[in-house]
C-alpha positions in Angstrom: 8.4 -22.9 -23.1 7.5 -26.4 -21.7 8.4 -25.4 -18.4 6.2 -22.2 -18.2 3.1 -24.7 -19.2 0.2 -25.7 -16.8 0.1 -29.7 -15.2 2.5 -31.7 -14.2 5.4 -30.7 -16.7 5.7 -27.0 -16.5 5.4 -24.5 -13.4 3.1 -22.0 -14.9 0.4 -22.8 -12.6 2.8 -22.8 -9.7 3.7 -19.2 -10.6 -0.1 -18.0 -11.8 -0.5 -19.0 -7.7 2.2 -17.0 -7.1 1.5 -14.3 -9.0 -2.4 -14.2 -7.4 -1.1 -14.0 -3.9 1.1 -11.4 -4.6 -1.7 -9.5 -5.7 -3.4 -9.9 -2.8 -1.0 -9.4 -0.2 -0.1 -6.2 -2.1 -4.0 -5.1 -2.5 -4.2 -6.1 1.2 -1.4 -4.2 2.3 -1.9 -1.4 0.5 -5.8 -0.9 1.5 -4.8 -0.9 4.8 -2.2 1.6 4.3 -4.1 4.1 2.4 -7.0 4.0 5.2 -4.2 4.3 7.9 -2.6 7.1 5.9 -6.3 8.7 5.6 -6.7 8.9 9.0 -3.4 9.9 10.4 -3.0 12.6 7.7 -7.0 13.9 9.0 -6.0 14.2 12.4 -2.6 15.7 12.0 -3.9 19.1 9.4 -3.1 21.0 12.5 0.3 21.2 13.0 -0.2 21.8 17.0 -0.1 19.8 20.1 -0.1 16.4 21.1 -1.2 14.3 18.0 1.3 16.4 15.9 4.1 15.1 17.9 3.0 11.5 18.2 2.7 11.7 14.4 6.1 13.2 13.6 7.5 10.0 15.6 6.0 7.9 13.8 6.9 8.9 10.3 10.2 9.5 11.7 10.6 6.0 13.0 8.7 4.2 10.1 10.1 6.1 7.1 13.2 5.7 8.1 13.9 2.0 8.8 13.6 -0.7 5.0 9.9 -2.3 5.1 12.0 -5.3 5.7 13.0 -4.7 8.9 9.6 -4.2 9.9 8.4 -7.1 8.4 10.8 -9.1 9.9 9.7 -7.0 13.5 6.4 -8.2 13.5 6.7 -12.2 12.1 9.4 -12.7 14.5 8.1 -10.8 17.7 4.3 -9.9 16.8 2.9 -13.4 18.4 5.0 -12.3 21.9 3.8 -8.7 21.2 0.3 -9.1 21.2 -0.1 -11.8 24.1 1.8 -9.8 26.5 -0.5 -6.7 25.0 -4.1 -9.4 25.2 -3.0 -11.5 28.5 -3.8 -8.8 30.9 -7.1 -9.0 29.5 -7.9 -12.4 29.7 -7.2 -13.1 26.1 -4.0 -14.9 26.2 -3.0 -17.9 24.4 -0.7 -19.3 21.9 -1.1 -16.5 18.9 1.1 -17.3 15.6 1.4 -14.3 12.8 1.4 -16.0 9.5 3.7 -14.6 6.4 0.8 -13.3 5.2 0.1 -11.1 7.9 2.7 -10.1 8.8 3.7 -8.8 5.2 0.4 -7.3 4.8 0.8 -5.3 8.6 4.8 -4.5 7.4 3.5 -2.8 4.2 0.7 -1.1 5.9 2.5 0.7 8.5 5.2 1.4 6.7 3.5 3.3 3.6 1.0 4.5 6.1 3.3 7.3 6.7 4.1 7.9 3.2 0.8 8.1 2.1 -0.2 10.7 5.1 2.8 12.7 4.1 1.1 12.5 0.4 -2.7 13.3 1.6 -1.2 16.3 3.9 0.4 18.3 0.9 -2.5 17.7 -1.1 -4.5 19.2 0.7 -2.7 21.6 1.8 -2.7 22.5 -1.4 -6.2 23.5 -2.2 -6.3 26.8 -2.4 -7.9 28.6 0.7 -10.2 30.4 -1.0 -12.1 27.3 -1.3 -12.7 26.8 2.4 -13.5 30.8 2.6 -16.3 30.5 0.3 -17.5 27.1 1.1 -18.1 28.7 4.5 -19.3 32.1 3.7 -22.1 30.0 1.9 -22.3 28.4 5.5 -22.6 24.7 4.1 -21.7 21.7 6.5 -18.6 21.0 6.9 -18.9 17.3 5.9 -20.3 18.4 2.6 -17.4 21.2 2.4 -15.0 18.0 2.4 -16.8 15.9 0.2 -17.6 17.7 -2.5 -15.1 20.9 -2.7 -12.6 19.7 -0.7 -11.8 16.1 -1.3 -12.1 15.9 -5.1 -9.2 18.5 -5.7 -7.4 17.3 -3.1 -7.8 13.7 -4.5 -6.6 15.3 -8.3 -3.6 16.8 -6.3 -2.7 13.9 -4.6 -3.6 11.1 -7.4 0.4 10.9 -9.3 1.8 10.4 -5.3 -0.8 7.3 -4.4 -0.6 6.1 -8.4 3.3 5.6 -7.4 3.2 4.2 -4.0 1.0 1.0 -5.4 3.5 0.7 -7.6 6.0 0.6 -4.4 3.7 -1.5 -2.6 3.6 -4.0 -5.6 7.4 -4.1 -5.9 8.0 -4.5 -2.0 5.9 -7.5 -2.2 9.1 -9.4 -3.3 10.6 -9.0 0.1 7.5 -10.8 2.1 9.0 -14.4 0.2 12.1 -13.8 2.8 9.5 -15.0 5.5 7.9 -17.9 3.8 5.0 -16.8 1.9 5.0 -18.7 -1.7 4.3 -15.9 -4.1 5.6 -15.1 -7.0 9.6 -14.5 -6.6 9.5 -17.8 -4.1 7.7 -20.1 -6.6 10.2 -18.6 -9.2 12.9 -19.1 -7.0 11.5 -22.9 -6.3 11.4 -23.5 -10.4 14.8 -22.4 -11.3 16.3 -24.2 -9.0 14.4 -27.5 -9.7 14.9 -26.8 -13.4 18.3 -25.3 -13.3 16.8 -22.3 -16.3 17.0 -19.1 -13.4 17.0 -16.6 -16.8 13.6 -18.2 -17.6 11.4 -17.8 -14.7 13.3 -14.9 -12.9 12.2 -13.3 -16.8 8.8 -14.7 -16.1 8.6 -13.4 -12.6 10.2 -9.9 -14.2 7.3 -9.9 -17.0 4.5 -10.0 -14.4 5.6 -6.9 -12.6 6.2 -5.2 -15.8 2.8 -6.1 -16.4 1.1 -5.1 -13.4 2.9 -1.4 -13.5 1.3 -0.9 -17.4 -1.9 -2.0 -15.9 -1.3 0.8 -13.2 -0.1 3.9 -15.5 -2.7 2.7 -18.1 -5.8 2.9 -14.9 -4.0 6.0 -13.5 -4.3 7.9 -17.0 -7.8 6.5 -17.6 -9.0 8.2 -14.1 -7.0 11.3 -14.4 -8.1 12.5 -17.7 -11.9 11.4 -16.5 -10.7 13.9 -13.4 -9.4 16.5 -15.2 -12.5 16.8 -17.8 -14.5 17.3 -14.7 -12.8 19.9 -13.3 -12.7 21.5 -16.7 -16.0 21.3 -17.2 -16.8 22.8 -13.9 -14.6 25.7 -14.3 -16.5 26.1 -17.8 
């Protein structure tokens, strides 16, 4: 257990760095997604026209292809992307996407989708009688969604968002295959320094086992907090 010890003799503060920015990247990413999902599944509840095309491509294109792929997309080609997208306004230069970015952008568009797709049936969900008597009572419409609307909705759609953090979390892994030092890479880095892989890839294993009983344990906390609510208001 030396090697798992903080200062110079063990590489438990090598992976407690690791382990933070993995947290991060996967907060980061997934923040990003769920407001990208938010918005995309909004303006797509109308299954018509223009912006319902444009939004079948994307979640055709983005939940088809690995998060991988699209990681690797935008830290290879993103600089090149977005100066021939700024130069024409002036705003050129030399632009460089860091791992970090360019894991956090993979993850968001990717699960973007996915959490649309998730928002979408969850409200669709809510039974229409809510809307009808919402507006028979004639209240705003921003009220109708805040307070009738997006708490079921929210209830419906809690198990599907619970699980794609968890997805998030995982795909995390894949953002060391561009350079950024979290937890797999600094595992990675110990075991082969130390020749003891079991040790650290355990280690490594232990935190995302970890970080998902943090999750379900949350995730139950909040839903039986929902679910006495809306007992309570049915009472």
């Amino acid at each position: 257990m030396l090697l798992l010890s903080f200062g110079d003799q063990g590489y438990g503060d090598e992976l407690f760095r690791g382990a933070l920015l993995t947290i991060s990247i996967a907060v980061v990413g997934y923040v990003a997604a769920f407001a990208g999902g938010m918005v995309l599944a909004l303006g797509t509840l109308d299954e018509r026209g223009v912006r319902w095309l444009l939004w079948r491509g994307y979640a055709s294109a983005f939940m088809s292809v690995p998060a991988l792929l699209v990681i690797f997309l935008i830290y290879f080609g993103g600089a090149q992307i977005l100066s021939a997208v700024l130069s024409p306004l002036g705003l050129g230069g030399r632009l460089e996407v860091t791992p970090f970015v360019a894991g956090a952008a993979g993850l968001a568009i990717v699960y973007s989708a996915c959490l649309a797709e998730i928002v979408r049936a969850a409200i669709k969900n809510v039974p229409p009688g809510q809307f009808e008597a919402a507006q028979a009572l004639q209240l705003p419409k921003l009220l109708i969604w805040l307070f009738i609307i997006a708490p079921q909705a929210a209830r419906l759609a809690m198990p599907g968002i619970v699980n794609l953090w968890i997805v998030v979390l995982k795909d995390t892994a894949l953002i060391s295959l561009v350079g950024l030092k979290d937890i797999i890479a600094q595992a990675k880095v110990a075991a082969g320094v130390t020749k003891e892989p079991f040790l650290f890839y355990i280690a490594a294993a232990l935190f995302f086992v970890a970080m998902n009983a943090l999750t379900l344990w949350a995730s139950g906390w909040l839903d039986r907090n929902v679910a006495r609510g809306m007992s309570m208001s049915r009472n």
